[in-house]
C-alpha positions, -999 to 999 in steps of 0.1 A, spaced: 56 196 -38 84 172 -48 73 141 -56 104 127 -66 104 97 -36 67 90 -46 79 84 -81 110 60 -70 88 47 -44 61 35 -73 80 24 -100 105 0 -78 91 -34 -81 80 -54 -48 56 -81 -44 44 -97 -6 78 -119 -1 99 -99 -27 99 -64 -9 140 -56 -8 138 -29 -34 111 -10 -10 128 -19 21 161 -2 2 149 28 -3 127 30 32 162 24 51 183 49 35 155 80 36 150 72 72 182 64 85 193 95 95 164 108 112 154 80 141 175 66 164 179 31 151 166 11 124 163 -28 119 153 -56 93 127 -85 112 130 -119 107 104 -119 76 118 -85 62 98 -56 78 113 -23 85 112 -8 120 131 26 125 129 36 159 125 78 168 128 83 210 109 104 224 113 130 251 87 122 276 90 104 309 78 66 308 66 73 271 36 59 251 50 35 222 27 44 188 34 24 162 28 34 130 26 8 99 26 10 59 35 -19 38 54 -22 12 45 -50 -4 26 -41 -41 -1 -70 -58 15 -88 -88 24 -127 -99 49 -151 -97 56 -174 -123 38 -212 -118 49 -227 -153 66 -224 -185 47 -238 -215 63 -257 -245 57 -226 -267 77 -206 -238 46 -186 -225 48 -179 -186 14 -190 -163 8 -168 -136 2 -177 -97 -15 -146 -86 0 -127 -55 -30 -100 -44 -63 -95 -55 -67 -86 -89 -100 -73 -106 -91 -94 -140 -106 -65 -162 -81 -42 -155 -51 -67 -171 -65 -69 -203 -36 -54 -231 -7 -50 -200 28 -48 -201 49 -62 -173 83 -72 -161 92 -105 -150 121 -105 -125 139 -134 -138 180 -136 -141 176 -105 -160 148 -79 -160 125 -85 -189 97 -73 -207 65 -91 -214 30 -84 -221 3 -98 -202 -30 -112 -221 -59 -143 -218 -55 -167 -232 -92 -165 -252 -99 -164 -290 -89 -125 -305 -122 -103 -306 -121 -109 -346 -129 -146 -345 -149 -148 -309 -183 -161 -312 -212 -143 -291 -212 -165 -267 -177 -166 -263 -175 -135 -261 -199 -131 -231 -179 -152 -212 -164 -128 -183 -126 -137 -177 -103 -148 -148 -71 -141 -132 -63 -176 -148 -70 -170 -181 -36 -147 -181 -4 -155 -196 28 -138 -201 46 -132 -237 84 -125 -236 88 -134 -269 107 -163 -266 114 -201 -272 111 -219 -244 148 -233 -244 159 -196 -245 127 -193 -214 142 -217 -194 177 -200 -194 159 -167 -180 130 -174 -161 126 -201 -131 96 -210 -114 89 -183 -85 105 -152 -103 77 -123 -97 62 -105 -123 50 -74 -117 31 -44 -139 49 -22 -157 38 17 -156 55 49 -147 47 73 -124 33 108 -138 15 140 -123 -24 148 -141 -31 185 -129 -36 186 -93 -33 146 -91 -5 116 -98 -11 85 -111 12 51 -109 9 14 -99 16 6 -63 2 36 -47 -14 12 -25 6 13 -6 37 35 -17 21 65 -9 14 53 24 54 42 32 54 79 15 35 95 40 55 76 67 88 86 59 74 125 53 60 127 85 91 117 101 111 140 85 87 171 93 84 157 129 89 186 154 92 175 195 75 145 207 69 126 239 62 98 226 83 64 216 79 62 174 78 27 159 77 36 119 69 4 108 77 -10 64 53 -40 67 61 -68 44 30 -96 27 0 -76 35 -22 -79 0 -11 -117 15 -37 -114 49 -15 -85 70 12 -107 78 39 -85 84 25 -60 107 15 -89 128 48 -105 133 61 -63 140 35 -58 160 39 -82 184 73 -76 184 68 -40 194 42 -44 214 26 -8 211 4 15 230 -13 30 205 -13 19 167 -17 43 133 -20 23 97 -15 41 69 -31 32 36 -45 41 4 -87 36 4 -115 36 -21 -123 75 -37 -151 60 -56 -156 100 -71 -161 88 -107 -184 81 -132 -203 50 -126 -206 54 -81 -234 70 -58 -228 101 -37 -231 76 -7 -212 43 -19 -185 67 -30 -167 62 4 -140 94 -2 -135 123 -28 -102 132 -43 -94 170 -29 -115 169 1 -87 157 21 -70 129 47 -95 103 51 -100 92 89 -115 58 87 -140 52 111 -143 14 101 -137 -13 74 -137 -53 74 -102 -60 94 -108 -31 124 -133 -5 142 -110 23 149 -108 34 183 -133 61 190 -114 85 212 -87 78 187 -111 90 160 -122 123 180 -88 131 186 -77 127 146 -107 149 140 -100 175 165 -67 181 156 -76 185 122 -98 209 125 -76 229 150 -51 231 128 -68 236 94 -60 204 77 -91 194 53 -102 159 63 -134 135 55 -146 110 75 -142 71 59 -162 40 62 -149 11 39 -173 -19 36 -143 -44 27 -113 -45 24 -82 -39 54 -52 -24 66 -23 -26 90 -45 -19 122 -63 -52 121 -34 -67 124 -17 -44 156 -52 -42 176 -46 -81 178 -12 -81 191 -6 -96 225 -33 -78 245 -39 -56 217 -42 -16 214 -62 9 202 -58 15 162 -64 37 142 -61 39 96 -57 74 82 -62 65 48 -52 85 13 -87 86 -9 -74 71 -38 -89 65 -76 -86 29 -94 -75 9 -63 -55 -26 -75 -50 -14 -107 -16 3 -125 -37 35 -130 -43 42 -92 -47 81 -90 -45 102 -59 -47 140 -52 -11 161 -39 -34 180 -17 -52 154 -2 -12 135 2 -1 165 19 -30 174 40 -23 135 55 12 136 62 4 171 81 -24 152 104 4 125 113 28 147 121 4 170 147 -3 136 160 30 123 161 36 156 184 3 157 207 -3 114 208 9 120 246 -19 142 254 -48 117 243 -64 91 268 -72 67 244 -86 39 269 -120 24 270 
């Protein structure tokens, strides 16, 4: 399995507002396999694949490109950078990171609190649990030399490159690389369709979906398919039933989480061609957190939505680890329902 897109895919840098690199690289893999492709007014990518059917059903299908990182809020007179987070962040996980702040040059920096070293903490002070706050970023420079670099707004981003771990990968911005991944696959494998194909970059989703509403409505789709990374909470430290997926046990269809309810028929239809077809699947529930289709099902008069979802390891982190099987076995489902969506009555 070449992995090589994943890999450029990851390691470009592209916070919500600041997703050109992403939308680059989306544009010139899919441009010679739809019909047409065009930027939105707030950046989002839609390549449009006709299909062959009579009157056809319009599926959108939507993974954003936009990764969680920082933009820089203030230089301090020792030339230290203060962050303004973009995303949610667990603050545990940034603790000893390195990063590049997109300034007039690209530079290195390394991110840290701003708290006593462990050497000279008191007990107390060590108990104290930390925030996204706390952070600050090191270039290692006055602030004269700073200010000649840097501006207020320039992202910052986490620095870590992609790499393959036996049967799984590992990089930053899986969520929700993998998923633009999946999209630009599938479209590439696609076989005959009937139905009207919307593929859908979505721009400023870790920022409350904002893109795939603006693309949505634009659109105006029959039937909608998010693609996303969720939580494989497989790992020492979960419960069998808290774990919501497993790495290796396939293309998660997600039955629910805090933005959507999938579309039941939608659901039964994922899971019958599945299992027609042999592609391993499991079945996901996700107590918070959202995707793409909370944002589509809303559109207009809305449609029926759908998220098949990637069970992925160390979610909002620059560790996040997924399994090649599990990646392939989801781009296979979208495909067989890229080429049978026509077939489904997906009303209520």
């Amino acid at each position: 399995m070449n992995l090589e897109l994943l890999k450029r895919l990851t390691e470009a840098p592209g916070i919500a507002g600041r997703e050109e690199r992403i939308r680059s690289i989306v544009i010139d893999e899919l441009n010679n396999y739809v019909d047409e492709i065009k930027v939105d007014a707030i950046g989002n990518v839609i390549a449009f694949k006709k299909g062959k059917g009579n009157n056809p059903k319009k599926v959108m299908i939507s993974a954003h490109m936009d990764e969680i990182g920082f933009i820089v809020s203030y230089i301090d007179d020792k030339g230290f950078l203060r962050l303004n987070p973009v995303g949610g962040f667990d603050p545990r996980t940034l603790v000893s990171q390195r990063v590049k702040v997109h300034g007039r040059e690209e530079l290195d920096g390394v991110l840290m609190p701003g708290v006593k070293p462990v050497h000279l903490m008191t007990p107390d002070e060590a108990k104290k649990p930390l925030t996204v706050s706390d952070f600050f970023v090191d270039i290692g420079r006055s602030k004269e030399e700073v200010e000649k670099l840097v501006r207020i707004g320039d992202f910052v981003t986490l620095e870590r490159n992609f790499i393959e771990i036996g049967d799984n990968f590992s990089a930053k911005a899986l969520d929700d690389r993998a998923g633009v991944y999946i999209m630009i696959e599938a479209i590439k494998k696609l076989g005959e369709h009937d139905v009207d194909i919307y593929a859908v970059g979505s721009v400023q989703e870790e920022v409350g979906l904002r893109g795939a509403t603006t693309s949505a409505f634009g659109v105006q789709p029959d039937i909608g398919v998010a693609l996303d990374v969720t939580i494989a909470g497989d790992i020492p430290g979960g419960t069998p039933h808290g774990q919501i997926t497993a790495l290796g046990n396939g293309a998660a269809i997600k039955i629910m989480d805090s933005a959507s309810i999938s579309n039941y028929k939608l659901v039964d239809f994922m899971r019958s061609l599945a299992e027609e077809n042999n592609i391993k699947y499991q079945m996901e529930i996700l107590p918070r957190g959202g995707t793409d289709a909370g944002a589509i099902e809303r559109a207009k008069t809305g449609c029926p939505v759908i998220t098949l979802s990637l069970p992925t390891r160390y979610v909002h982190s620059n560790v996040e680890t997924a399994n090649k099987q599990d990646l392939q076995n989801t781009i296979l489902l979208l495909v067989k329902f890229l080429e049978n969506a026509h077939k489904g009555d997906f009303t209520l």
